[in-house]
C-alpha positions as CSV (number, residue, x, y, z in Angstrom):
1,X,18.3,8.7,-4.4
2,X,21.4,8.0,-6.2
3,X,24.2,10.4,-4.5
4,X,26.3,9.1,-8.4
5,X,24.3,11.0,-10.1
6,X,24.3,14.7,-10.5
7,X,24.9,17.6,-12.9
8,X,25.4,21.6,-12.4
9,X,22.2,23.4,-13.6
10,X,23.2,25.7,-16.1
11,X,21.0,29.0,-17.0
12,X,19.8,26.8,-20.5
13,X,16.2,26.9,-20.3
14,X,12.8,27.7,-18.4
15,X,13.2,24.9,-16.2
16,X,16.5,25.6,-15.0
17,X,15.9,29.2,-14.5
18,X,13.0,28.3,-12.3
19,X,15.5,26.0,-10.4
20,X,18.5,28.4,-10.1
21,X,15.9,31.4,-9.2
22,X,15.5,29.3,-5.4
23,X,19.4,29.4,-5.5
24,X,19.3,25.4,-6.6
25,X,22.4,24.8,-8.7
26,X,22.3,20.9,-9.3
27,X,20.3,18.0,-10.0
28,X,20.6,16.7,-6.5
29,X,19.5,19.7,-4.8
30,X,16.8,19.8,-7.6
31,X,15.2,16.4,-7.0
32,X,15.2,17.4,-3.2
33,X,13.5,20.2,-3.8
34,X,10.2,18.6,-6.0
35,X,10.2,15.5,-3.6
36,X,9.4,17.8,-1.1
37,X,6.9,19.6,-3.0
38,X,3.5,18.7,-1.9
39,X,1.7,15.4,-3.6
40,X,-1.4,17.7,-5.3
41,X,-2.9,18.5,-8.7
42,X,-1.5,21.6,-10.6
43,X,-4.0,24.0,-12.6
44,X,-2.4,23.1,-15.5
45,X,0.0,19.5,-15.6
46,X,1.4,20.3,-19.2
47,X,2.9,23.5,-18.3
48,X,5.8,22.6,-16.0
49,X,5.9,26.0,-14.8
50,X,2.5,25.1,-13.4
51,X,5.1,23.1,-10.7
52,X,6.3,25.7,-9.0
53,X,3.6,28.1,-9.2
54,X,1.3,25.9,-7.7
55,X,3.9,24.5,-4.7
56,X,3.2,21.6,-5.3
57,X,2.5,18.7,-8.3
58,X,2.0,14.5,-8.3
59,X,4.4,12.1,-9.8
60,X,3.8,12.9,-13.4
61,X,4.9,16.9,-13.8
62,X,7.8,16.2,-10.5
63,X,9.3,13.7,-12.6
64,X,8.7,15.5,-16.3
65,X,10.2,18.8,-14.4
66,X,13.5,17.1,-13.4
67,X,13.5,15.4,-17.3
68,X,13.2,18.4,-18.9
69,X,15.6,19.8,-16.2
70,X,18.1,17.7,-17.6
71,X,17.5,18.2,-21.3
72,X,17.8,21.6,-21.0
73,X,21.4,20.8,-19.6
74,X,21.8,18.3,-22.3
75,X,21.8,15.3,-20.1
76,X,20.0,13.0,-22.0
77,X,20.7,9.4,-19.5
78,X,18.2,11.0,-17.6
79,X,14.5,9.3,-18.7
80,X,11.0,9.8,-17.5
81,X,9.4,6.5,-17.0
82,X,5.3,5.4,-17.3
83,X,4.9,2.4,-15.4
84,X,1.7,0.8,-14.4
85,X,1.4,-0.9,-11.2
86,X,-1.2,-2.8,-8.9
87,X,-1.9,0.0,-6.9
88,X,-2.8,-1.5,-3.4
89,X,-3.2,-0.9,0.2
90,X,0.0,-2.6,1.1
91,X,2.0,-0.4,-1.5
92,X,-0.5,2.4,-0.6
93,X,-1.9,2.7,2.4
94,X,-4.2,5.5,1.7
95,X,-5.9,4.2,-0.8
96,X,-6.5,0.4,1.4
97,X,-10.4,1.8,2.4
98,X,-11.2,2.8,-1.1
99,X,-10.2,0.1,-3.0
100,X,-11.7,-2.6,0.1
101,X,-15.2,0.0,-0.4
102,X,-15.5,-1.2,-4.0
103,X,-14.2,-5.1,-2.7
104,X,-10.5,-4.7,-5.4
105,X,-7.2,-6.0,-4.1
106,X,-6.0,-3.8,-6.5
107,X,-6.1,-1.2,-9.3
108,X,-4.3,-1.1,-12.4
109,X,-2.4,2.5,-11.4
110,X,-0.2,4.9,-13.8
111,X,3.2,6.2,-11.9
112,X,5.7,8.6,-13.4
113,X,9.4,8.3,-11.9
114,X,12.8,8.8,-13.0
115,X,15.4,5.9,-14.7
116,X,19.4,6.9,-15.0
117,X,20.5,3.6,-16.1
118,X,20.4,0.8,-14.5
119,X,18.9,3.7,-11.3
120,X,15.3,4.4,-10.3
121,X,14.6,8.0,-8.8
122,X,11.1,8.6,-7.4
123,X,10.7,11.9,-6.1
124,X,6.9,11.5,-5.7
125,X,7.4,12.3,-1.6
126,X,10.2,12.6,0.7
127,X,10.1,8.8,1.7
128,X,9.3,7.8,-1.8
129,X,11.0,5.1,-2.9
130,X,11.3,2.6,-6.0
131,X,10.7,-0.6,-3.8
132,X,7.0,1.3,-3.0
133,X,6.3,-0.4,-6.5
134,X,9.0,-2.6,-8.0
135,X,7.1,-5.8,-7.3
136,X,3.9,-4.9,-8.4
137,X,5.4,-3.2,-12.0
138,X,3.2,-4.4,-14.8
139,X,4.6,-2.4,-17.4
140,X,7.1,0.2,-18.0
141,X,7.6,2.4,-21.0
142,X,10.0,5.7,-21.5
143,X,7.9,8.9,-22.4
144,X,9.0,12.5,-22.6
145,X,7.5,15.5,-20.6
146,X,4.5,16.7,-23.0
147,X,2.9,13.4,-22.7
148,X,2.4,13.6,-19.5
149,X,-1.2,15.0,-20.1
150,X,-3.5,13.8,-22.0
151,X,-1.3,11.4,-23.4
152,X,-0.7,9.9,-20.3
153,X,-4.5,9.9,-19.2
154,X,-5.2,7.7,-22.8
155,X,-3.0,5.0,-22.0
156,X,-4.1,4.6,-18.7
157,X,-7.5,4.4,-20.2
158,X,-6.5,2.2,-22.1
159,X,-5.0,-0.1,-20.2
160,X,-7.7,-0.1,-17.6
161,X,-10.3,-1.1,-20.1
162,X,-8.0,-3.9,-21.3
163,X,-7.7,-4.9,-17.5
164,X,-11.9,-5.0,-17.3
165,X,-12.0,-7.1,-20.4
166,X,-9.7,-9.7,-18.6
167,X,-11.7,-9.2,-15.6
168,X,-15.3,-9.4,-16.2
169,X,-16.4,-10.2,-13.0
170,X,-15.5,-7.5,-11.5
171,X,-18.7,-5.6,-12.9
172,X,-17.3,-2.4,-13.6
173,X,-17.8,-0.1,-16.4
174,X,-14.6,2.2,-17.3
175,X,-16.1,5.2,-16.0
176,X,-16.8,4.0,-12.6
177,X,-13.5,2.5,-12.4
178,X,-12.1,5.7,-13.2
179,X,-14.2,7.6,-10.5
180,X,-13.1,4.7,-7.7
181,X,-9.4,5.6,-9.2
182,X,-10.5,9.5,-8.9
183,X,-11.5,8.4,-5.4
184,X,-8.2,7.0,-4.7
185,X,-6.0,10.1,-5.8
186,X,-7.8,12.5,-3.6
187,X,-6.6,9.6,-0.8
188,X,-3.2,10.4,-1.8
189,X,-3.7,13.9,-1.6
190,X,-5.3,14.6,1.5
191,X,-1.6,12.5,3.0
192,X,0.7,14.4,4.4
């Protein structure tokens, strides 16, 4: 992570309060804090809350938490980022079995993470890094926190149906590539 970047959290919103309740007063300590969170569902992603209730969150509500972190402490240079990448077992080892199950190199995955100009922040894990995807970025695209629901599920949708239509020999029906993809987070989570 980017030591440049930083900002005092201020007492400006929910978010922060959340933040300066565990006696975290900047962004640094902040985006220490959710990386180290646990890689897990929440009950409910579009309530950030949800983050620290639950102890724990994946890339989507870690990253729309530290966005709406800094909006609350109007820093807007801060942006939450949709990229879709060719989720792999060389990029992800945990999902490598899954995806060789089903015979894909690879599967067309959504990943939130953090831009501050020219700077990438993932704060998906402790060890998470942009280089974990950088080469295999299809697409990119700036969204705020409440679309990181079912918003963020449509695209994917989306975009995974316009990835069958170029591939039609892969056989697959959206709905069971959404389960192999299903298959594939619970991978992630069960990683420590």
């Amino acid at each position: 992570m980017s030591g440049a970047f930083n900002f005092r959290i201020q007492d400006t919103g929910e978010i922060s309060r959340e933040f300066l309740s565990r006696r975290i007063t900047d962004f640094q300590h902040a985006a220490q804090f959710i990386r180290e969170l646990p890689y897990r569902r929440n009950t409910d992603k579009t309530n950030l809350v949800s983050v620290f209730a639950d102890g724990g969150a994946t890339c989507g509500p870690k990253h729309a938490v530290l966005r709406q972190l800094a909006l609350e402490n109007g820093i807007p240079d801060l942006k939450l980022k949709l990229g879709i990448f060719r989720m792999n077992g060389l990029n992800t080892p945990a999902v490598a079995s899954t995806l060789a199950q089903y015979g894909l190199a690879f599967l067309p995955e959504v990943h939130n993470y953090l831009r501050v100009h020219r700077t990438v922040l993932d704060c998906t894990r402790p060890n998470s890094s942009a280089d974990d995807f950088r080469a295999d970025l299809l697409l990119e695209l700036e969204i705020e926190p409440t679309q990181i629901g079912d918003a963020k599920v449509a695209f994917h949708q989306t975009y995974l149906r316009y990835w069958l239509h170029q591939n039609p020999g892969l056989g697959l029906t959206l709905p069971q590539l959404w389960s192999i993809r299903e298959q594939c987070i619970e991978a992630l989570s069960r990683e420590p």
